[in-house]
mmCIF file of the N, C-alpha and C atoms, coordinates in Angstrom:
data_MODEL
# 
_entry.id   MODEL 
# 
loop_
_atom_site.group_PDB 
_atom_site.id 
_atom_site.type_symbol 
_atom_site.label_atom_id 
_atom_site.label_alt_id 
_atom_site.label_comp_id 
_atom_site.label_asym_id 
_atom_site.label_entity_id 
_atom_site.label_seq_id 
_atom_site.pdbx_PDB_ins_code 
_atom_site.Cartn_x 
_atom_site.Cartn_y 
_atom_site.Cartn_z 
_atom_site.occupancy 
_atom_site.B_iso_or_equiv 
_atom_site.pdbx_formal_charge 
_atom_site.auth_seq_id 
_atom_site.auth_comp_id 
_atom_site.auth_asym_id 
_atom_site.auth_atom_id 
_atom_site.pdbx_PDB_model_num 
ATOM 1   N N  . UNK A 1 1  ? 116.593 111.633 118.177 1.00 0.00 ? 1  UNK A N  1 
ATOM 2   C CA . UNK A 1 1  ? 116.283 110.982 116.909 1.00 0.00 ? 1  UNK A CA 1 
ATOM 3   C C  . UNK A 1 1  ? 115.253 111.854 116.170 1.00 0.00 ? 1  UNK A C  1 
ATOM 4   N N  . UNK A 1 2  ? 115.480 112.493 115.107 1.00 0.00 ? 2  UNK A N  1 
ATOM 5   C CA . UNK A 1 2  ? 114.585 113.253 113.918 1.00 0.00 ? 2  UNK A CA 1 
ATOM 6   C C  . UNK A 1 2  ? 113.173 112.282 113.516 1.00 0.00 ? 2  UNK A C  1 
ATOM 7   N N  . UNK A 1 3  ? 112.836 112.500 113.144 1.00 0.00 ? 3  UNK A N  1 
ATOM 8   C CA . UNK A 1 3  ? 111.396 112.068 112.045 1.00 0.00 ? 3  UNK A CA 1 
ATOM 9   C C  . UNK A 1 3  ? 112.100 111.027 110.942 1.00 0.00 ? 3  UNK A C  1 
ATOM 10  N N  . UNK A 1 4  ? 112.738 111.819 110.301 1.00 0.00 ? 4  UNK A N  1 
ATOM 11  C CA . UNK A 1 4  ? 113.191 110.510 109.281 1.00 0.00 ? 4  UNK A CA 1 
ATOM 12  C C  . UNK A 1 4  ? 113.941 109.183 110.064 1.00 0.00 ? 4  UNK A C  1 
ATOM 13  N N  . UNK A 1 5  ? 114.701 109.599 111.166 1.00 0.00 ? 5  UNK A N  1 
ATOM 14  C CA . UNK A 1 5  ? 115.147 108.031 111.831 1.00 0.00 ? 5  UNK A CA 1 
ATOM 15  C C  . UNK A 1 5  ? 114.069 107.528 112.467 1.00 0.00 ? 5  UNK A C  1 
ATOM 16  N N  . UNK A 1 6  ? 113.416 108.259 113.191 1.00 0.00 ? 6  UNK A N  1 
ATOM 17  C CA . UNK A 1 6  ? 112.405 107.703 113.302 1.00 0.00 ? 6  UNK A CA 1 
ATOM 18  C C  . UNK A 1 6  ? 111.642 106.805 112.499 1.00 0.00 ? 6  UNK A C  1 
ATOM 19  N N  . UNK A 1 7  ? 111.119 107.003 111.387 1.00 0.00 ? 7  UNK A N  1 
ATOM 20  C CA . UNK A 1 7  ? 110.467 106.905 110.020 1.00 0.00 ? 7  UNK A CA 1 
ATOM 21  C C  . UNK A 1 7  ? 111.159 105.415 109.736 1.00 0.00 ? 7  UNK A C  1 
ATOM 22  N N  . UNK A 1 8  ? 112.533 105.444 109.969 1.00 0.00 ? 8  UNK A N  1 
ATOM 23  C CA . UNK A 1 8  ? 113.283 104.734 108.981 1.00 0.00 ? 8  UNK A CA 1 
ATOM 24  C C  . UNK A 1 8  ? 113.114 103.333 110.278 1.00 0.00 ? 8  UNK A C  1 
ATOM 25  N N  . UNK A 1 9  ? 113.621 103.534 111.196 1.00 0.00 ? 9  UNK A N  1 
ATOM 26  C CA . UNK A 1 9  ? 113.410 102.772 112.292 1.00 0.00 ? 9  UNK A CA 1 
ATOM 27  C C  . UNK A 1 9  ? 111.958 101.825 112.070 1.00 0.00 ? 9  UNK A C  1 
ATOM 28  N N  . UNK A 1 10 ? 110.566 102.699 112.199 1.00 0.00 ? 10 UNK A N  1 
ATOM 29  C CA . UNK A 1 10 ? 109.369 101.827 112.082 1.00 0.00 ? 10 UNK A CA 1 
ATOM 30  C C  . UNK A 1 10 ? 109.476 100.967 110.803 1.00 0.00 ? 10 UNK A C  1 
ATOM 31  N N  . UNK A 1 11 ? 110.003 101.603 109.484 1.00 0.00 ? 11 UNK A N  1 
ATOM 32  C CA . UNK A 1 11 ? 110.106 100.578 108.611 1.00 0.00 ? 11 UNK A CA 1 
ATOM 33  C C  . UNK A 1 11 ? 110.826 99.709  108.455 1.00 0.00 ? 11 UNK A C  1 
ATOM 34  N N  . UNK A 1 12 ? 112.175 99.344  109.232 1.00 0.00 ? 12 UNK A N  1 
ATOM 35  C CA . UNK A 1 12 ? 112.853 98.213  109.257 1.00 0.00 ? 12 UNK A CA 1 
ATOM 36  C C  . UNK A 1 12 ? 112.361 97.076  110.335 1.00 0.00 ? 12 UNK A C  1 
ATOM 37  N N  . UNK A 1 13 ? 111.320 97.410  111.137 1.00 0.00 ? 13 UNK A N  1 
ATOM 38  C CA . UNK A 1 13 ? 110.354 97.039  112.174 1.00 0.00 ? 13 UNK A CA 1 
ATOM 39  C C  . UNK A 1 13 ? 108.963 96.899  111.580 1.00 0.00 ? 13 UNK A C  1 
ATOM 40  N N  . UNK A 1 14 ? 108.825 96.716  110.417 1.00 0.00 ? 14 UNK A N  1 
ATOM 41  C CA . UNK A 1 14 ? 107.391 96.323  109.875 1.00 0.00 ? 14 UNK A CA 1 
ATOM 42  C C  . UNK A 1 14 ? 107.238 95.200  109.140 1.00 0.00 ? 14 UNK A C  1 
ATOM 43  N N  . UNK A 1 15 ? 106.444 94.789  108.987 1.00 0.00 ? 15 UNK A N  1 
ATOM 44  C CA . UNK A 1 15 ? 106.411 93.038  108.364 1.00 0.00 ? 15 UNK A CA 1 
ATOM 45  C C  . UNK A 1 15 ? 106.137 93.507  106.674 1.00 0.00 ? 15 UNK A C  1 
ATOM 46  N N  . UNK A 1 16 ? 106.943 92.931  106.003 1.00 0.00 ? 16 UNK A N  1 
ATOM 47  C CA . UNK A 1 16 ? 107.051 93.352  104.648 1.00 0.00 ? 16 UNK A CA 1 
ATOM 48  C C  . UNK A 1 16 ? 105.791 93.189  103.495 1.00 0.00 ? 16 UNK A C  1 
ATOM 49  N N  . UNK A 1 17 ? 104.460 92.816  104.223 1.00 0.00 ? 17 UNK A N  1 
ATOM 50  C CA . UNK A 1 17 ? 103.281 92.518  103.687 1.00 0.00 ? 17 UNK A CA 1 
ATOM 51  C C  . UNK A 1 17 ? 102.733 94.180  103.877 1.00 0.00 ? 17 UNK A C  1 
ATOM 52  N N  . UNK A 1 18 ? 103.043 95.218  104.555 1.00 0.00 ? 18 UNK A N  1 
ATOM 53  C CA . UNK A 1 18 ? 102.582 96.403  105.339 1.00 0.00 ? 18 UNK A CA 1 
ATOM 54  C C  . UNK A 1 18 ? 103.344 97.061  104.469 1.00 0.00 ? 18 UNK A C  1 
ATOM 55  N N  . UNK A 1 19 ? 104.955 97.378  103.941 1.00 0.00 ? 19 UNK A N  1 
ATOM 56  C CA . UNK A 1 19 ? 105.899 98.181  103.411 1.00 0.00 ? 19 UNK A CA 1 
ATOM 57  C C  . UNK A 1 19 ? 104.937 98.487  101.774 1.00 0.00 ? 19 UNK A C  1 
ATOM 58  N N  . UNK A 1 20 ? 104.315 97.941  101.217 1.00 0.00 ? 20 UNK A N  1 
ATOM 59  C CA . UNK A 1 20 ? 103.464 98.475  99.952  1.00 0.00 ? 20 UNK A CA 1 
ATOM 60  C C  . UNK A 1 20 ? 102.405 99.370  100.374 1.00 0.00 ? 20 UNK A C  1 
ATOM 61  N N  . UNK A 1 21 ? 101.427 99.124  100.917 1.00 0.00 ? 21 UNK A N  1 
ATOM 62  C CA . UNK A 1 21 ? 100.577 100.471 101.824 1.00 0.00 ? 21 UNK A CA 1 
ATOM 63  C C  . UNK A 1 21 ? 101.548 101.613 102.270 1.00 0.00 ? 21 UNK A C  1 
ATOM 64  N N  . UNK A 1 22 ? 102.623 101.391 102.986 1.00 0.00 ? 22 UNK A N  1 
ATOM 65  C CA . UNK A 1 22 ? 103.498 102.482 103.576 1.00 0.00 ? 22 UNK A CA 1 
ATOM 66  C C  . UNK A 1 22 ? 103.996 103.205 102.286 1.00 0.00 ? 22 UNK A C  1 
ATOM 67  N N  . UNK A 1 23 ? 104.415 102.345 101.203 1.00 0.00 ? 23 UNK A N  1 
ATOM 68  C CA . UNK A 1 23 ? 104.796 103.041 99.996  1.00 0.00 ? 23 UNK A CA 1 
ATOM 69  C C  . UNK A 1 23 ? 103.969 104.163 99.423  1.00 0.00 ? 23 UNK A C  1 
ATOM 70  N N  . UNK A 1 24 ? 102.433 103.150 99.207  1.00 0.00 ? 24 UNK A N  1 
ATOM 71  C CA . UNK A 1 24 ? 101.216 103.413 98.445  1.00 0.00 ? 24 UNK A CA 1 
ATOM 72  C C  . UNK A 1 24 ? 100.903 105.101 99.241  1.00 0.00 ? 24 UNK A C  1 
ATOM 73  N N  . UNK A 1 25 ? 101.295 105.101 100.680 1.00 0.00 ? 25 UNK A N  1 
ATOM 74  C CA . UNK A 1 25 ? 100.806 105.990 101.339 1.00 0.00 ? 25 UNK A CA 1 
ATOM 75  C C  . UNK A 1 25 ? 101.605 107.545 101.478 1.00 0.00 ? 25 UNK A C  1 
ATOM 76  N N  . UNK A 1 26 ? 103.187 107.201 101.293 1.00 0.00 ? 26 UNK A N  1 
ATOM 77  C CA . UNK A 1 26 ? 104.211 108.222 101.035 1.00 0.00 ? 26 UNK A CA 1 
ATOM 78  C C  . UNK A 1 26 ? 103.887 108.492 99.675  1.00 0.00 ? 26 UNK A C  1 
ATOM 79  N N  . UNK A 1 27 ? 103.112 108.089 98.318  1.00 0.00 ? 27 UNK A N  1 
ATOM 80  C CA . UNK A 1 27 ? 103.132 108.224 96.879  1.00 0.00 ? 27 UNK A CA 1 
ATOM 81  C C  . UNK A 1 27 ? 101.750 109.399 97.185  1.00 0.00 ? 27 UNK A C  1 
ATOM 82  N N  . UNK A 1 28 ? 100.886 109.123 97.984  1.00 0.00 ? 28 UNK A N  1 
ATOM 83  C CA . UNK A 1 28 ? 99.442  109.997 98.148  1.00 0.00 ? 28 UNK A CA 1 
ATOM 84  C C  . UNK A 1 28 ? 100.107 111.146 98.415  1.00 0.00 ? 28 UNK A C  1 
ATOM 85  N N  . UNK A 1 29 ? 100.633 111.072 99.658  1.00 0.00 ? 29 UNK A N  1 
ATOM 86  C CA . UNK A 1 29 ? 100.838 112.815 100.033 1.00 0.00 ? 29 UNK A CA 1 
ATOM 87  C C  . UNK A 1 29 ? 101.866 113.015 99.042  1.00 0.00 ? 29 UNK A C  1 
ATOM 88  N N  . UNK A 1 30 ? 102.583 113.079 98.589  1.00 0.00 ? 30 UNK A N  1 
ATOM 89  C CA . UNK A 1 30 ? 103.221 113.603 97.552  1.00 0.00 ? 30 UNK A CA 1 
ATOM 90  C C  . UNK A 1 30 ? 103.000 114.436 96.635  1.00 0.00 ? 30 UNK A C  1 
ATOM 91  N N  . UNK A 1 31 ? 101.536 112.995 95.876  1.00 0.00 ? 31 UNK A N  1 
ATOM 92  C CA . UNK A 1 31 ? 100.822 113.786 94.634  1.00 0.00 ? 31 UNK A CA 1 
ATOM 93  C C  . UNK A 1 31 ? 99.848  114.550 95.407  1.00 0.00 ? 31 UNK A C  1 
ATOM 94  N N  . UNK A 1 32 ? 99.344  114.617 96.882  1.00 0.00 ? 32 UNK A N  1 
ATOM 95  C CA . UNK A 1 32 ? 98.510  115.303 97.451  1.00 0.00 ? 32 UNK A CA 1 
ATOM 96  C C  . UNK A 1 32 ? 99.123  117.010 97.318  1.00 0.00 ? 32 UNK A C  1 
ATOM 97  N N  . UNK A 1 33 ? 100.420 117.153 97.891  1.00 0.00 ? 33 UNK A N  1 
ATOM 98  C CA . UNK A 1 33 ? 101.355 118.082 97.788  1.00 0.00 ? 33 UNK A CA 1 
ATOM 99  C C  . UNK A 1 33 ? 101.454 118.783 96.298  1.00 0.00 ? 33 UNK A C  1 
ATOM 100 N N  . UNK A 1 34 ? 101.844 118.029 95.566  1.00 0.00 ? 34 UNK A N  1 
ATOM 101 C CA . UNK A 1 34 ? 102.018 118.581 93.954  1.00 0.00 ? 34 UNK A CA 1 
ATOM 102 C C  . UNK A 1 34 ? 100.535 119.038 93.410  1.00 0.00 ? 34 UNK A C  1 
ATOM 103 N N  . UNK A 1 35 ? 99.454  118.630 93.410  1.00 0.00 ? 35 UNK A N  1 
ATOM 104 C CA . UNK A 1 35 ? 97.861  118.915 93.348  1.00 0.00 ? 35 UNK A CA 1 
ATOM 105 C C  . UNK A 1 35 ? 98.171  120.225 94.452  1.00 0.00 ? 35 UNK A C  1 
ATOM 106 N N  . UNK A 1 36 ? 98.118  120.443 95.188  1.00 0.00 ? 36 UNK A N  1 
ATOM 107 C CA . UNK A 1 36 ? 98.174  121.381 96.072  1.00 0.00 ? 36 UNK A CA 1 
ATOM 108 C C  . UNK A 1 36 ? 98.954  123.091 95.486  1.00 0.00 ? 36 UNK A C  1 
ATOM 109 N N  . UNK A 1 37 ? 99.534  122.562 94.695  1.00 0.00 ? 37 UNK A N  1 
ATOM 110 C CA . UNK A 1 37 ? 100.543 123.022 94.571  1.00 0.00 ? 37 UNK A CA 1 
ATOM 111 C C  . UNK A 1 37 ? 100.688 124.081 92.985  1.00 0.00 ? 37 UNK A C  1 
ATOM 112 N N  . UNK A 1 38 ? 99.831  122.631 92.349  1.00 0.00 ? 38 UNK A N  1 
ATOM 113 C CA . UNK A 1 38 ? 99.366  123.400 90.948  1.00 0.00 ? 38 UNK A CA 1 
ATOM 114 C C  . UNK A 1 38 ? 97.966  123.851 91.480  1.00 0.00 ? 38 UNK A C  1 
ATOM 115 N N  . UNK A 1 39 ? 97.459  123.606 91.874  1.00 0.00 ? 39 UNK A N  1 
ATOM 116 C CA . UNK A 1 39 ? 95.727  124.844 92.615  1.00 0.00 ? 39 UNK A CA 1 
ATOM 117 C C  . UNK A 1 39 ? 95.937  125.932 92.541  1.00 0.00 ? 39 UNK A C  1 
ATOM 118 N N  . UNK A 1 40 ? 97.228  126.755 93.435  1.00 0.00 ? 40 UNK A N  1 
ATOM 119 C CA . UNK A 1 40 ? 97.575  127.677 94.022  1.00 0.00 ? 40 UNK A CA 1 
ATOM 120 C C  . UNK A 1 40 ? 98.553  128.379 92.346  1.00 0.00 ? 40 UNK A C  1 
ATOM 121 N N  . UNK A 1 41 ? 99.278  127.376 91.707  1.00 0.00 ? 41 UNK A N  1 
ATOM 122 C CA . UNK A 1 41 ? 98.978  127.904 90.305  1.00 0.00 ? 41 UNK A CA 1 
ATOM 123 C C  . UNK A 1 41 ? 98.239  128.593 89.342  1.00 0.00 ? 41 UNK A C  1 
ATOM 124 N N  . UNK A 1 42 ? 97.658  127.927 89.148  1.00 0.00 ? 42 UNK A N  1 
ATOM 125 C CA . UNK A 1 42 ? 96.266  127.927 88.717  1.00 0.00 ? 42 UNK A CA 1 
ATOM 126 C C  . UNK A 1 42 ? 95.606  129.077 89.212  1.00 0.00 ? 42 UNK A C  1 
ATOM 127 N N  . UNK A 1 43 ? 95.232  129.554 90.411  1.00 0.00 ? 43 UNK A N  1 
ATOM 128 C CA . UNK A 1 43 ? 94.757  130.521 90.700  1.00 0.00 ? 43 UNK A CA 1 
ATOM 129 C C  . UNK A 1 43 ? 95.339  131.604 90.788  1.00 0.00 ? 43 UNK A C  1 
ATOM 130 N N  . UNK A 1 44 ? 96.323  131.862 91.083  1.00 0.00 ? 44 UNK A N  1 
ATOM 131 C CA . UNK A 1 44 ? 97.330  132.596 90.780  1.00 0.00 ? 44 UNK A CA 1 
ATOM 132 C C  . UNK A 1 44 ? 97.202  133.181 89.421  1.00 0.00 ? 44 UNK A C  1 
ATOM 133 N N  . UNK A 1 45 ? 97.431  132.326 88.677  1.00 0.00 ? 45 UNK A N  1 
ATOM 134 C CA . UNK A 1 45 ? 97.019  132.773 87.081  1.00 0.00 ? 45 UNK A CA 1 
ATOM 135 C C  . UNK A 1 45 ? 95.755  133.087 86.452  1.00 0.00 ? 45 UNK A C  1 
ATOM 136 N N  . UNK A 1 46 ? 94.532  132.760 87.093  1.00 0.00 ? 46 UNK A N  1 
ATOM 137 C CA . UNK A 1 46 ? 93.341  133.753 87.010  1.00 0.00 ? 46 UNK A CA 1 
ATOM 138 C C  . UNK A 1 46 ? 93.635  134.850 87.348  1.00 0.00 ? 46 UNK A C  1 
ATOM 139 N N  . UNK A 1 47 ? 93.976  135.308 88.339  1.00 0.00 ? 47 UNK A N  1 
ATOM 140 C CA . UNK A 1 47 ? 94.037  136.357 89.351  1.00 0.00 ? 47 UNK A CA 1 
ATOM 141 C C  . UNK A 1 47 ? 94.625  137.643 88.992  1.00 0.00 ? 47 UNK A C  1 
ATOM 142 N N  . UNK A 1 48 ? 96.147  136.960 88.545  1.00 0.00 ? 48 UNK A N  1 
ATOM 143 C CA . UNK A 1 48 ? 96.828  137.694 87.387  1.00 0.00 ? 48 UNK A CA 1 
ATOM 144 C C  . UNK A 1 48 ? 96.871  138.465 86.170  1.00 0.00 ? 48 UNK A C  1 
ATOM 145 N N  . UNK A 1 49 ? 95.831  137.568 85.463  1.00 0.00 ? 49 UNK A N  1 
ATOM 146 C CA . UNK A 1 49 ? 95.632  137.426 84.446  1.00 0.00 ? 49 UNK A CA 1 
ATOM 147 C C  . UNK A 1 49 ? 94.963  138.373 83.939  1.00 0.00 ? 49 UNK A C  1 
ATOM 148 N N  . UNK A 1 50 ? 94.425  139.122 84.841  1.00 0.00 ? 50 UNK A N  1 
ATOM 149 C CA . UNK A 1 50 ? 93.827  140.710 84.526  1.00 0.00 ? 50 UNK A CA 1 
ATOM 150 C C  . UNK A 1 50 ? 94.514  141.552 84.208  1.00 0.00 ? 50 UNK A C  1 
ATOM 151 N N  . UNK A 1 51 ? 95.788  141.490 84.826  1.00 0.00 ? 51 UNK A N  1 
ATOM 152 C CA . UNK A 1 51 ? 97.123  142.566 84.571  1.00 0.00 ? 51 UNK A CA 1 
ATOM 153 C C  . UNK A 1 51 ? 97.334  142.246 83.393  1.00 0.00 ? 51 UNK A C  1 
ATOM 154 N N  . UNK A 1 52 ? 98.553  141.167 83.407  1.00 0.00 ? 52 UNK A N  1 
ATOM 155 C CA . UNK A 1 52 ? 98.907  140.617 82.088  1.00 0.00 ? 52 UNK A CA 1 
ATOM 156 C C  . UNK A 1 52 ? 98.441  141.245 80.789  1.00 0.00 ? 52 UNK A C  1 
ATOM 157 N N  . UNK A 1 53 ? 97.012  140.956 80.536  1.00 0.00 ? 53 UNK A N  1 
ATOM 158 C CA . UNK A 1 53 ? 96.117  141.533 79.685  1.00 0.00 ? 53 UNK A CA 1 
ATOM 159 C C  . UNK A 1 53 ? 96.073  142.895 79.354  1.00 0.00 ? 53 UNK A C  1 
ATOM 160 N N  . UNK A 1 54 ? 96.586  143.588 79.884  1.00 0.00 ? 54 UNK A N  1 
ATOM 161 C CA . UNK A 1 54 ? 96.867  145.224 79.692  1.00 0.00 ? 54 UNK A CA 1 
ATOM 162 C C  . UNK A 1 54 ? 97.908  145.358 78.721  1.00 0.00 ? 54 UNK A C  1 
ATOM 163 N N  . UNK A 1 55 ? 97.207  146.554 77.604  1.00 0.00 ? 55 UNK A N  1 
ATOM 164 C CA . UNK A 1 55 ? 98.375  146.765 76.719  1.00 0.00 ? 55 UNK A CA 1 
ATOM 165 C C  . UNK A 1 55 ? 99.529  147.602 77.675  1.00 0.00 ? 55 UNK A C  1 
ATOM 166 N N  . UNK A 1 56 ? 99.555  148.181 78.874  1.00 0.00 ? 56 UNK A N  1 
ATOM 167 C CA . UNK A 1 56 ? 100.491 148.532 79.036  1.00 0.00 ? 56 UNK A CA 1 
ATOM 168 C C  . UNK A 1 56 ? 101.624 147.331 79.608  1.00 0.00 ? 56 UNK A C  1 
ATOM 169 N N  . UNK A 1 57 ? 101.241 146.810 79.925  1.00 0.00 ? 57 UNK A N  1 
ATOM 170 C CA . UNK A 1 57 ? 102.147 145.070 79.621  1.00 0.00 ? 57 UNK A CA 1 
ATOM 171 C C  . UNK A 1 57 ? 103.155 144.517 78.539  1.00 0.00 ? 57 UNK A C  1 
ATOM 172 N N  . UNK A 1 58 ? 102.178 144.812 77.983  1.00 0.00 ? 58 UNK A N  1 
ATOM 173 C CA . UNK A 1 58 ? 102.812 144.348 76.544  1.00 0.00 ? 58 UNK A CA 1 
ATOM 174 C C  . UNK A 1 58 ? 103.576 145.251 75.829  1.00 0.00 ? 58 UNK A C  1 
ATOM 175 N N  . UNK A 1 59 ? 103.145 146.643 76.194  1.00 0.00 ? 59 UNK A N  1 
ATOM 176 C CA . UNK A 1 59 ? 104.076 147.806 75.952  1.00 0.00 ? 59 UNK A CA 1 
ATOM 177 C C  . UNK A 1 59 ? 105.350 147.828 76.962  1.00 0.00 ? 59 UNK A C  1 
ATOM 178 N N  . UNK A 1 60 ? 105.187 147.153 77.924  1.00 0.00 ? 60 UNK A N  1 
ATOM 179 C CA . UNK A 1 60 ? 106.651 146.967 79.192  1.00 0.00 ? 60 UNK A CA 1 
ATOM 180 C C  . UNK A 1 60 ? 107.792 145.885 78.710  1.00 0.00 ? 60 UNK A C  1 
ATOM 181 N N  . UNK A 1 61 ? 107.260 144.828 78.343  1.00 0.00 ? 61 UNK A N  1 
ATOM 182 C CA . UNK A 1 61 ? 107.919 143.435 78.057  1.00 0.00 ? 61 UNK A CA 1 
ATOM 183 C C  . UNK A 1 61 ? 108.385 143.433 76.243  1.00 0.00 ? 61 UNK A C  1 
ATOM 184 N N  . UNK A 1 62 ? 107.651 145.045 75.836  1.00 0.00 ? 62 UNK A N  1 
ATOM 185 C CA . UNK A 1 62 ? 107.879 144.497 74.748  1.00 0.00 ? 62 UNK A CA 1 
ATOM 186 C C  . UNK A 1 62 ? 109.503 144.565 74.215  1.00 0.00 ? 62 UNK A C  1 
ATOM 187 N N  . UNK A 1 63 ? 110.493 145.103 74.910  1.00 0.00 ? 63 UNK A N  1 
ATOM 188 C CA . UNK A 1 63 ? 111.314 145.540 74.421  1.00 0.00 ? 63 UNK A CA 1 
ATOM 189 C C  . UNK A 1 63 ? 112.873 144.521 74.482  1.00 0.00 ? 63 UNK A C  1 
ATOM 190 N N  . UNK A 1 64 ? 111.960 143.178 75.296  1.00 0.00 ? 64 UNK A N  1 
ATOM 191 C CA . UNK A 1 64 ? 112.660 141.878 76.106  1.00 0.00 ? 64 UNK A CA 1 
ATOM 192 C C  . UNK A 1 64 ? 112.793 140.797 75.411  1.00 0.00 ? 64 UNK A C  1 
# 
């Protein structure tokens, strides 16, 4: 049995007062994941952003 049957198993085995926390709690890591996700964006594009800035850049792309 995988993780998700697993998964799926405990929730048909939980008292339906508990299934909104379990929700509330699959919605966190998610947006935990996506936050995670634009960070590594984000920094990325500082980082970058030194190149970019070069006229020889703009002299490469310009022809696109």
């Amino acid at each position: 049995m995988n993780t998700k049957e697993k998964l799926i198993n405990e929730i048909e085995n939980t008292p339906e007062p508990f299934l909104s926390e379990v929700l509330d709690f699959v919605h966190f890591l998610k947006a935990k994941a996506s936050r995670k996700k634009l960070d590594i964006l984000v920094m990325s594009e500082s980082s970058l952003s030194k190149d970019w800035l070069k006229p020889e850049e703009d002299a490469a792309w310009e022809s696109l």
